[in-house]
C-alpha positions as CSV (number, residue, x, y, z in Angstrom):
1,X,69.5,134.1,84.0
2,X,69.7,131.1,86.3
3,X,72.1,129.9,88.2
4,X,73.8,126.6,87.2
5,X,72.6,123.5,89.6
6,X,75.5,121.0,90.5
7,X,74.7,117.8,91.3
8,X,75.5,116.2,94.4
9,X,76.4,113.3,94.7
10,X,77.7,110.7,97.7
11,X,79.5,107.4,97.4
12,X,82.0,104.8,98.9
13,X,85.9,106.1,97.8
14,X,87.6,103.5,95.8
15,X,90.9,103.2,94.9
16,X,90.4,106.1,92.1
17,X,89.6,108.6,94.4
18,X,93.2,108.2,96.7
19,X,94.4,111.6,94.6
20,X,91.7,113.3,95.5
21,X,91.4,112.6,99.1
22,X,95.0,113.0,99.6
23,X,94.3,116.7,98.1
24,X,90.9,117.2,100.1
25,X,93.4,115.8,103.2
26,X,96.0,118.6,102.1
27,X,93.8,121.5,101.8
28,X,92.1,120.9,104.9
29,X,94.9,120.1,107.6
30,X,93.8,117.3,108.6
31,X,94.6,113.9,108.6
32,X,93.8,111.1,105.6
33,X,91.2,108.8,105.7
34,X,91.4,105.5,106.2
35,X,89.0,102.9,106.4
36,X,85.8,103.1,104.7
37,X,85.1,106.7,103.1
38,X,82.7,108.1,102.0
39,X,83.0,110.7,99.3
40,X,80.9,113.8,98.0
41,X,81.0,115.2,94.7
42,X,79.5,118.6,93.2
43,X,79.3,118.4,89.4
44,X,82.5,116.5,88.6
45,X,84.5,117.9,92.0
46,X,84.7,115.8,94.9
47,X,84.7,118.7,97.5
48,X,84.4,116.5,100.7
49,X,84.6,113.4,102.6
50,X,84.2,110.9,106.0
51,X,85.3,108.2,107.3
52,X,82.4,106.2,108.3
53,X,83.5,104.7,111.2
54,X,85.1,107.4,112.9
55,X,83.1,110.6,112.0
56,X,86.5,112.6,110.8
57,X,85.4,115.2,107.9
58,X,87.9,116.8,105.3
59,X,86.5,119.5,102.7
60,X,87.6,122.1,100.9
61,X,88.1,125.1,102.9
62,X,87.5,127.3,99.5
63,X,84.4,126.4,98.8
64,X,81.0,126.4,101.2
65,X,80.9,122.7,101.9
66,X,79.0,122.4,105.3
67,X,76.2,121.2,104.3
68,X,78.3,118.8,102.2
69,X,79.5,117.6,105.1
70,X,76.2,117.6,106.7
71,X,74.9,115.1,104.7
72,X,78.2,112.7,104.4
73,X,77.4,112.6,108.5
74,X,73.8,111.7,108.1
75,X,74.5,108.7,105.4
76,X,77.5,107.8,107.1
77,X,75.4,107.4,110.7
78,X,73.0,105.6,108.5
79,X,75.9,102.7,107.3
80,X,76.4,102.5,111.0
81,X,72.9,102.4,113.0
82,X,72.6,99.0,115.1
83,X,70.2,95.8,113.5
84,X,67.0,96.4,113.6
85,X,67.2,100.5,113.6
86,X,63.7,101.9,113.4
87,X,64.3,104.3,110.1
88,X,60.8,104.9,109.8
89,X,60.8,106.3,113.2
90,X,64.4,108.3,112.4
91,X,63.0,110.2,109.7
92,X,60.2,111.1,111.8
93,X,62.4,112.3,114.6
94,X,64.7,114.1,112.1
95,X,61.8,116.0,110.2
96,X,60.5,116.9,113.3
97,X,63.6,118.2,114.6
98,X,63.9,120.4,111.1
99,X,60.4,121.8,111.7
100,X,62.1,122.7,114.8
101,X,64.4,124.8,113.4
């Protein structure tokens, strides 16, 4: 038997995902979002989110969502780099840094 793959995937919160991210904000302790969010789902769940301009993270602390949040940091860093950010040179740079590892 093999275990069922969930997709991930990330977006910008609208205003249909307010329930959810009050929940997310419940179940972690911690504040809501404001601002512009950024939202992960797995399968049909949204299981985390960010705030892009401040780095603040809420998840669900009943389900393993680290890496979740991993990658909301990474695409949110991305929304934020500076003109004329090298991203050819980033992906380099993060590669070698997970060779590293």
């Amino acid at each position: 038997m093999h275990p069922q793959l969930n997709t991930i995937s990330i977006r910008r919160a609208g205003d249909s995902d307010r329930a959810a991210l009050l929940l997310l904000s419940v179940l972690d302790g911690g504040k809501p979002l404001t601002g512009e969010v950024l939202i992960a789902h797995v399968g049909d769940e949204p299981q985390a989110a960010i705030e892009v301009d401040s780095g603040a993270a809420i998840a669900d602390p009943f389900r393993a969502t680290d890496h979740l949040v991993e990658l909301l940091r990474l695409r949110a860093a991305a929304l934020r780099r500076p003109e004329g950010f090298d991203r050819l040179l980033w992906l380099r740079r993060w590669a070698a840094r997970g060779a590293e590892a």
